[in-house]
C-alpha positions as CSV (number, residue, x, y, z in Angstrom):
1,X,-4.0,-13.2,-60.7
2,X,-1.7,-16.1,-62.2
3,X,1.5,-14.5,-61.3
4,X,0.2,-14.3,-57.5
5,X,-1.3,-17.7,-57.7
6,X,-4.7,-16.9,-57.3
7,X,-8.4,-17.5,-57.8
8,X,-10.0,-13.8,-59.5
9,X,-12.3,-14.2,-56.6
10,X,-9.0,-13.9,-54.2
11,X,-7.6,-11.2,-57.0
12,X,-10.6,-9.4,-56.7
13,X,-10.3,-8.9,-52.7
14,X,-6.6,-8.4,-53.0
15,X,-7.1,-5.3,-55.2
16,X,-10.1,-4.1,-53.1
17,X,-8.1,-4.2,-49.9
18,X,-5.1,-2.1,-51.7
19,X,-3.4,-4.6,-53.6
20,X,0.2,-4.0,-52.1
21,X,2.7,-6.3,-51.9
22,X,2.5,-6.1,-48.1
23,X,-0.6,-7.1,-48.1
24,X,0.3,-10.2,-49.9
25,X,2.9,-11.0,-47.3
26,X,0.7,-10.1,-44.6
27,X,-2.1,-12.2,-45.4
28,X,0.5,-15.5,-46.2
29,X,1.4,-14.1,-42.3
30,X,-1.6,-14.8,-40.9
31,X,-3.4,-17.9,-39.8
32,X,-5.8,-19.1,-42.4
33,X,-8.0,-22.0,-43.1
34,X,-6.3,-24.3,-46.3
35,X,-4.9,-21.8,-48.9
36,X,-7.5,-19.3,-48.7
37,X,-6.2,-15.8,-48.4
38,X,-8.4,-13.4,-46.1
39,X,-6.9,-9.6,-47.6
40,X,-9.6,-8.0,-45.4
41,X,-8.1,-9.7,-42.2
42,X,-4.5,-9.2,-43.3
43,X,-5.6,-5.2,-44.0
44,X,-7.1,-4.9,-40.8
45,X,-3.7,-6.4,-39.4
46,X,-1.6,-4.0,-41.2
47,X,-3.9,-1.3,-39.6
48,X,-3.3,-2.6,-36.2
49,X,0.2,-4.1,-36.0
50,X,1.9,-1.6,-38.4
51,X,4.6,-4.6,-39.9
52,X,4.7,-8.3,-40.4
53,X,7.8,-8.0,-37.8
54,X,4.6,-7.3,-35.2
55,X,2.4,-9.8,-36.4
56,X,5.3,-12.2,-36.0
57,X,6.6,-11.5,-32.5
58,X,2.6,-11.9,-31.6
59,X,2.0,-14.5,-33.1
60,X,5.2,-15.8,-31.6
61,X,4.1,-14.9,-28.1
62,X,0.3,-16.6,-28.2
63,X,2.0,-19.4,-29.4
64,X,4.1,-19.6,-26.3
65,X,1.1,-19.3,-24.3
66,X,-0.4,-22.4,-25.8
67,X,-3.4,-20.1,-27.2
68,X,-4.4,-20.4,-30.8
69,X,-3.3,-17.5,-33.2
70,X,-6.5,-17.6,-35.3
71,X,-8.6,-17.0,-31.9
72,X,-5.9,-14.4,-30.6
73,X,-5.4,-12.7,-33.6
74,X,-9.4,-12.0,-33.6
75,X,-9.5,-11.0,-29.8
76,X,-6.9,-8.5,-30.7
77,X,-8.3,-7.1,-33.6
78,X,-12.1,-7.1,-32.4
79,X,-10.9,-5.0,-29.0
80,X,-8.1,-3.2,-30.7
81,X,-5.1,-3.8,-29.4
82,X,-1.6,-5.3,-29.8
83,X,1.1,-4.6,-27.6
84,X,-1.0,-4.5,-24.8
85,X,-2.3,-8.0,-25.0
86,X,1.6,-9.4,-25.2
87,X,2.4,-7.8,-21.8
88,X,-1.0,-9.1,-20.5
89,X,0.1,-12.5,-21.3
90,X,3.9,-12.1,-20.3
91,X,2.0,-11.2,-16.7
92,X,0.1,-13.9,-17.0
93,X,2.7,-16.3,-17.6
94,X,5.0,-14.7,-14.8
95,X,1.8,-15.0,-12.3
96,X,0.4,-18.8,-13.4
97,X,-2.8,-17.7,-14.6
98,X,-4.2,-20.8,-16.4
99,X,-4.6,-19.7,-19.8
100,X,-6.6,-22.6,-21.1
101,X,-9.3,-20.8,-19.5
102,X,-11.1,-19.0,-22.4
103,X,-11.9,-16.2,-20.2
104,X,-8.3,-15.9,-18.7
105,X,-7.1,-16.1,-21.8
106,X,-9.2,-13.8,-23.5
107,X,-11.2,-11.6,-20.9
108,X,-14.2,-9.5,-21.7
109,X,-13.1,-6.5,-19.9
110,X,-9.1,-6.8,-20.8
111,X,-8.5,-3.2,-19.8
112,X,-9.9,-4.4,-16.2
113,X,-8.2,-7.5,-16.5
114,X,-4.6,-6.2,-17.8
115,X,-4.9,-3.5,-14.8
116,X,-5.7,-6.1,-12.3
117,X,-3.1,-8.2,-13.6
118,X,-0.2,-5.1,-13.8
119,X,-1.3,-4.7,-9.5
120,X,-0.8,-8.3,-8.9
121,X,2.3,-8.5,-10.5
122,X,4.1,-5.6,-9.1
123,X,2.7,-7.2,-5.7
124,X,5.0,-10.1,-6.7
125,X,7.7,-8.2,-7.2
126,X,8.1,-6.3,-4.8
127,X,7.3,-9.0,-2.2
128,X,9.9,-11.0,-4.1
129,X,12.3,-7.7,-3.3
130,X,11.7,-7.5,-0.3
131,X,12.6,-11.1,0.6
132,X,16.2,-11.0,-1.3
133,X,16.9,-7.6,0.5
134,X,15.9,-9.3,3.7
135,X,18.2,-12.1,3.1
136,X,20.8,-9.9,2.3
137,X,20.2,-7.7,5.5
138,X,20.7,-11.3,7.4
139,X,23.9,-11.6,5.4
140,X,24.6,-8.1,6.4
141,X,25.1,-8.5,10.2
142,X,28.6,-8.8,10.8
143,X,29.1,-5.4,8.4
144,X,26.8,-3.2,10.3
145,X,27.9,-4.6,13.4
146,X,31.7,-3.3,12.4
147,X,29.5,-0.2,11.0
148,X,28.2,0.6,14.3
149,X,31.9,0.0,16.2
150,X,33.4,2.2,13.5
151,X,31.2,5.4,12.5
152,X,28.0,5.7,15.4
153,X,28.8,9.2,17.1
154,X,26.8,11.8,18.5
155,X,28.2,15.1,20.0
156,X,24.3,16.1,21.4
157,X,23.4,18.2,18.7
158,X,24.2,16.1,15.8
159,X,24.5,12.3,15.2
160,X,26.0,9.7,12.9
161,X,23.4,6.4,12.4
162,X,23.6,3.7,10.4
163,X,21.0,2.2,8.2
164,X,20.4,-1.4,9.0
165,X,18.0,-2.1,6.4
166,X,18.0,-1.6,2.4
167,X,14.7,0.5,2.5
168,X,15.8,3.0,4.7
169,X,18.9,3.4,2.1
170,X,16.1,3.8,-0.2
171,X,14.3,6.2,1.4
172,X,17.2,8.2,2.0
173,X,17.9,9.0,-1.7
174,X,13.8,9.4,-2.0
175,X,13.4,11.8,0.4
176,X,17.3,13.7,-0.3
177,X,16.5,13.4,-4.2
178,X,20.0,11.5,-4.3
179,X,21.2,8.6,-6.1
180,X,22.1,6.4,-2.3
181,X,19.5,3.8,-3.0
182,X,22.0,2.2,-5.7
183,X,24.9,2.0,-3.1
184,X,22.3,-0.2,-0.6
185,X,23.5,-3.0,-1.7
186,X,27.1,-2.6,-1.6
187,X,26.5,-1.0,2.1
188,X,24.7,-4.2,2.5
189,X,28.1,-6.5,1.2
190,X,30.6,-4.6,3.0
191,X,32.1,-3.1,0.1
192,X,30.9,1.0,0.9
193,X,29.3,2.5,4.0
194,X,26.2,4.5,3.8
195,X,26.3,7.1,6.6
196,X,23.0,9.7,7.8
197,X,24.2,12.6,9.7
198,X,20.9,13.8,11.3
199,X,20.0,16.2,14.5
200,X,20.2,14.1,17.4
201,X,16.8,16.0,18.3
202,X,15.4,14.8,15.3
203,X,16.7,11.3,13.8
204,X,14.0,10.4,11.8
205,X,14.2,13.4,9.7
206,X,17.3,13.2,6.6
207,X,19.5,15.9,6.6
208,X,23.2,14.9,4.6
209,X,24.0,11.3,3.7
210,X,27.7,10.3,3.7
211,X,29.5,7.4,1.6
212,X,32.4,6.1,3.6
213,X,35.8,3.5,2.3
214,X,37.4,2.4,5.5
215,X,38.8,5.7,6.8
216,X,38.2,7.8,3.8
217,X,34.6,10.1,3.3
218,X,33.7,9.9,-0.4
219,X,30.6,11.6,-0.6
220,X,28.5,14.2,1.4
């Protein structure tokens, strides 16, 4: 217990929680009070973290937060998890939750919480989506008026329209099981055209998608 530098009461718990050198490290890892080493903590960390790389990014991340590791490091180990609680405070950060609220911070019911925070934040998202493909589909104007003089046809039976909006590009390779939601934004810049040929009977209903350059069809 010399060599390691410590107390036999601190040897005694070393050996009795394994006695492995990544135990050692583990516990100097961990937050603890003075010089004391806690070998039961740091095995119960090794348990749930796997590596001292783990600990470290966690420890790492609550830091960020402004939440103390000791506190954290207990939350996570009383309910059981790790990864989990990172992205539940990387949404949290994203969606301004104060987290010097101790129940923000460290919720009773975290699976409840880290759902209702995942909803919210996909919510955000895609609200914030939606705004940047609107302001690109005011950008877009002049293209899919050109569009319009260039490619709209109908013969009766079939018809050519074009999509003014990047959702119904999106939809498009949804409901064809295609890859045309990645060209929407390029329709959208003038750089491709998307193109549906559909039944003229039937307009809302997808039947080929075409990717135009100028004059020449790339893609049916």
């Amino acid at each position: 217990f010399d060599f390691f530098k410590m107390s036999k009461q601190q040897y005694k718990s070393f050996k009795e929680n394994g006695g492995m050198l990544n135990l050692l490290r583990m516990a100097k890892r961990i937050p603890a009070k003075g010089s004391e080493f806690d070998f039961a903590k740091a095995k119960a960390c090794l348990n749930l973290f796997g590596s001292e790389r783990n600990i470290k990014s966690f420890i790492s991340v609550v830091k960020e937060a402004e939440i103390s590791p000791d506190e954290a490091l207990q939350y996570a180990l009383k309910k059981r998890i790790y990864s989990e609680y990172i992205d539940y405070l990387n949404m949290s950060k994203k969606l301004g939750y104060d987290l010097k609220v101790h129940n923000v911070a460290f919720p009773k019911n975290f699976r409840e919480a880290h759902d209702n925070a995942a909803v919210a934040e996909r919510i955000m998202l895609e609200e914030k989506r939606a705004a940047e493909n609107r302001k690109k589909e005011i950008g877009a104007e002049k293209y899919l008026k050109k569009y319009e003089k260039q490619y709209s046809f109908t013969d009766g039976t079939y018809s050519i329209i074009i999509p003014h909006t990047i959702k119904e590009i999106v939809d498009e390779g949804k409901t064809m099981q295609h890859c045309v939601g990645g060209y929407a934004g390029r329709h959208m810049e003038g750089a491709l055209t998307i193109l549906f040929l559909r039944l003229t009977a039937k307009p809302c209903e997808s039947l080929y998608t075409i990717e135009m350059h100028g004059k020449t069809l790339t893609q049916v």
